[in-house]
N, C-alpha and C positions, 0 to 999 in steps of 0.2 A: 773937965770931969764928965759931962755928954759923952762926948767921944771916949773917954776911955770904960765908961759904960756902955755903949751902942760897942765896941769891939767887943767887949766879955761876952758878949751876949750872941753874938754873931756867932764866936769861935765857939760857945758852949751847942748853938746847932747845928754848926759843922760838924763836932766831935758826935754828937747823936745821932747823926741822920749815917756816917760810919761805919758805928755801932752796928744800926739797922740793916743795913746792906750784906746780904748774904752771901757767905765765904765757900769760895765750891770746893766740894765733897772730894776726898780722897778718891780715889780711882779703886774700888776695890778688889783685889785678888779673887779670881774661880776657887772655892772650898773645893779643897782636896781629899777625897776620902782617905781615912787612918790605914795604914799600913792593914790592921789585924781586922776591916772592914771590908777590907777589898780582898784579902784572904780568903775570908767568907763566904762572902759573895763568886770566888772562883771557886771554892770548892763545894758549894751549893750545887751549880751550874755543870761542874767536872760529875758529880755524885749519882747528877739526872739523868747527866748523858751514860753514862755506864750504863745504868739499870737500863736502859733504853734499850742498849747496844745487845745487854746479856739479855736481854727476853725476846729481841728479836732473833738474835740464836740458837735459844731454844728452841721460839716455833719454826724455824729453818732446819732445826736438826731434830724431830719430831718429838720434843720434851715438854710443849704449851703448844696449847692451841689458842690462834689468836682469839681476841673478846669481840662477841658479834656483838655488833651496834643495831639489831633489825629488831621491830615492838615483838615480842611473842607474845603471839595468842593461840592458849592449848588448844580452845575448839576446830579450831583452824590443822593446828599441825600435829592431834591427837585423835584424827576423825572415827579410830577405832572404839573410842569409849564416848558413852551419851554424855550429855550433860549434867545428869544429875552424877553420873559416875564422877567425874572432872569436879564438879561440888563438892563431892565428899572428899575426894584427894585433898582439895584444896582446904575443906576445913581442917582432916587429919593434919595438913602441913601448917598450917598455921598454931594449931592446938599445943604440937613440940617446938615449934618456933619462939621459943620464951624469950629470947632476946628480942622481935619484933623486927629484924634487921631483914629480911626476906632469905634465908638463909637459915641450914639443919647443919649447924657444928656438929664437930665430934662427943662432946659431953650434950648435946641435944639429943643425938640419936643414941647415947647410950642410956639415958632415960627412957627415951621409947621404947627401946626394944625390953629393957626393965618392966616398961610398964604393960608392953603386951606379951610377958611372959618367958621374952627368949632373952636373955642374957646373955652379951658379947664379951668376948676379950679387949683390950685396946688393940691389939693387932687385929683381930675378928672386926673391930669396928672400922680401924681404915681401910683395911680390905675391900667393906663395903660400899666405902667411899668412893676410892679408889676406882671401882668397877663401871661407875656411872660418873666417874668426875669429868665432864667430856675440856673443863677448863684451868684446872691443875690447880685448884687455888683451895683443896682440901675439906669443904662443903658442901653442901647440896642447895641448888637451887631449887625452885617450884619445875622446872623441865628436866632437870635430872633425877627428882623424886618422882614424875610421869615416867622417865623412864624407866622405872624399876617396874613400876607397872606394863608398862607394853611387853619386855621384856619378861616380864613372867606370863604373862599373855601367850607370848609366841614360843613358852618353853623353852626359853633358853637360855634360862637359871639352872642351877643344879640344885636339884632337892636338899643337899645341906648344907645350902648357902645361906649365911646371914639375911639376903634379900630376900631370898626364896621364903625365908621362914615371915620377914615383914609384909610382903603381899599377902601369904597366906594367912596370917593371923589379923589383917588391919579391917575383916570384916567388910571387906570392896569385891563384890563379885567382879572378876575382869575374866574369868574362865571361858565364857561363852559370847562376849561381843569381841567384835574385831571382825578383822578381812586377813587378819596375819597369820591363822589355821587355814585358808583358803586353800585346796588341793590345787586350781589350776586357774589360769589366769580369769577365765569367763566365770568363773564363780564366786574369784574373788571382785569383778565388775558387776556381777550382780546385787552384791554383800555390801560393796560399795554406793550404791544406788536407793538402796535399800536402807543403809546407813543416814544419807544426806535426806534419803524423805522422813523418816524417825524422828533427825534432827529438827528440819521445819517444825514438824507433828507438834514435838516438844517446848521450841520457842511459842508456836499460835498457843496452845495450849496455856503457857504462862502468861500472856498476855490475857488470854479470857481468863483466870483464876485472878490476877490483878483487877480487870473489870468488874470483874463477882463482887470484890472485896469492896471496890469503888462505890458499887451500886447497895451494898449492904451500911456501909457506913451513911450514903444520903438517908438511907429510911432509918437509921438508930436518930439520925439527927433530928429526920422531920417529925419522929414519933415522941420526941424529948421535947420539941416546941409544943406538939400539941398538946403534951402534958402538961408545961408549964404556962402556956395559955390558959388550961381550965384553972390552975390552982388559983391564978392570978384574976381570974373573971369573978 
C-alpha cells in the first residue's frame, strides 16, 4: 500500500511540473496591410506627388511663383517709408485682418474698401489682388499690402484703380518719402542716406521715450511709498 501510494504521488508531480513547463509560441505571420489600406496609402502618396509636380510647372511656365522661405523684415526691404509709416501699415493690416491668419482675403478687403468709402465689384476686388499677389495664392500678405503702398508711392497706379483709391483714402501719407521719385541716381544716394539717418534718429528716439516712461513709473512708485509711509507712521 506504501508503494502504491509513494507512485500516485510521484506521477501526480510529474504530471504538474508538465503542466508548468512552457509551450513555445506559434511562429507569428508579418500583418499584412488590408487591401483598401494599402489603396490608401498609395493614393495618398500618388495625390502628393501630382500636386507637387503641377506646381512646379506652374512656376517653370511662369503661372506661381515659388514660396520664399527668407524672414521678411519690412524695415529692411521697405527703406523708403519711416517707421512709424510701416506702424501704421501694419496696424491698418491687422485692423481688416479679422481672421487673425496674417492674411487680407478677398471678403476682408471688400470690407475695407466698404469701410473706407470706395466700394469694389467682386471682379474689382480680385483685380486688386491680383496686381500685387506676387504668390498666386489669391490674398494678401503684410509685403504685398506694402506693396501697394510703394507702388502708389512711385506712381504707378492708375488713378482709378482699386489700389490707387486704398492708398489714397487709408489716411498714410507715402506721397513725399521715398527715393522712388528720385530724378537721378546721386539724389536718389543722397535720399537714401538721408533715409538710413532718419531711421537711426527714429529708433534712439524710441528708446529715450521708453527710458522717459521707465524713469517716470520709478518716481509714481517712489512717491506712492512715501505716501503710504506717512499714512502708516
Amino acid at each position: 500500500m506504501a508503494s502504491e501510494e509513494l507512485a500516485r504521488k510521484l506521477q501526480s508531480r510529474l504530471t504538474t511540473s508538465q503542466e508548468a513547463e512552457p509551450r513555445p509560441e506559434r511562429e507569428q505571420s508579418p500583418v499584412r496591410p488590408k487591401p483598401q489600406e494599402a489603396e490608401a496609402a498609395c493614393g495618398d502618396s500618388s495625390s502628393e506627388l501630382s500636386a507637387k509636380l503641377t506646381r512646379r510647372q506652374d512656376i517653370n511656365e511662369g503661372n506661381a511663383a515659388p514660396r520664399l522661405t527668407r524672414i521678411f523684415n519690412p524695415y529692411t526691404e521697405f527703406k523708403e517709408f519711416s517707421r512709424k509709416q510701416i506702424k501704421d501699415m501694419e496696424m491698418m493690416f491687422k485692423q481688416y485682418d479679422t481672421g487673425k491668419d496674417g492674411f487680407i482675403d478677398l471678403m476682408e478687403l471688400k470690407l475695407m474698401m466698404e469701410k473706407l468709402g470706395a466700394p469694389q465689384t467682386h471682379l474689382g476686388l480680385k483685380n486688386m489682388i491680383r496686381e500685387v499677389d506676387e504668390d498666386f495664392d489669391g490674398k494678401l500678405s503684410f509685403r504685398e499690402f506694402l506693396l501697394i503702398f510703394r507702388r502708389a508711392a512711385a506712381g504707378e497706379l492708375q488713378e482709378e484703380s482699386g489700389l490707387m483709391a486704398l492708398a489714397r483714402l487709408s489716411e498714410i501719407n507715402v506721397s513725399t518719402e521715398g527715393v522712388m521719385g528720385a530724378k537721378d541716381f546721386f539724389e536718389a544716394k543722397m535720399q537714401a542716406l538721408s533715409l538710413g539717418s532718419k531711421f537711426e534718429a527714429e529708433i534712439l528716439e524710441e528708446k529715450e521715450e521708453r527710458k522717459r516712461q521707465e524713469v517716470e513709473k520709478k518716481q509714481r512708485q517712489a512717491a506712492f511709498k512715501q505716501l503710504q509711509s506717512a499714512f502708516c507712521s
